[in-house]
C-alpha angles and dihedrals in degrees: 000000000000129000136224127227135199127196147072139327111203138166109236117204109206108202122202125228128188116217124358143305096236088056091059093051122071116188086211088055103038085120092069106035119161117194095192108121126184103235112189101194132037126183141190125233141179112246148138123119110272085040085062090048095041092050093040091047102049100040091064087052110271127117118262119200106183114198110193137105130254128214122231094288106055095094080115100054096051097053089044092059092046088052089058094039103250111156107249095190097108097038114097 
């Protein structure tokens, strides 16, 4: 039996931050905060909601069947989801 979901695809940016927030803000200095952080590494990752049930789903063995729709740049995340599988026929 497979399952709808509905739900989003989304691309998620993890950024990386060395140390740790509560090093950056200084109760003595919360007038001029500043929330500007170096973050030396950024990635790109494949998210949303129905993209993270359809995956989970269909990696223990079920059929997922995502319904949601993808912006101009989720040529990506479609093929990454055929690669694994993962029915496209509800994804616009």
């Amino acid at each position: 039996m497979a399952a709808v979901i509905c739900g989003s695809l989304a691309f998620d940016t993890i950024m990386t931050f060395e140390g740790r927030f509560a090093d950056q803000i200084l109760p003595d200095q919360l007038h001029i905060l500043n929330v500007s952080f170096l973050v030396p590494g950024l990635r790109r990752d494949f998210g949303g909601c129905a993209g993270n049930i359809a995956y989970s789903l269909n990696a223990l063995g079920g059929k997922a069947l995502p319904m949601a729709t993808l912006g101009s740049d989720g040529a990506d995340y479609l093929e990454r989801m055929r690669t694994l599988g993962i029915d496209t026929e509800f994804v616009r």
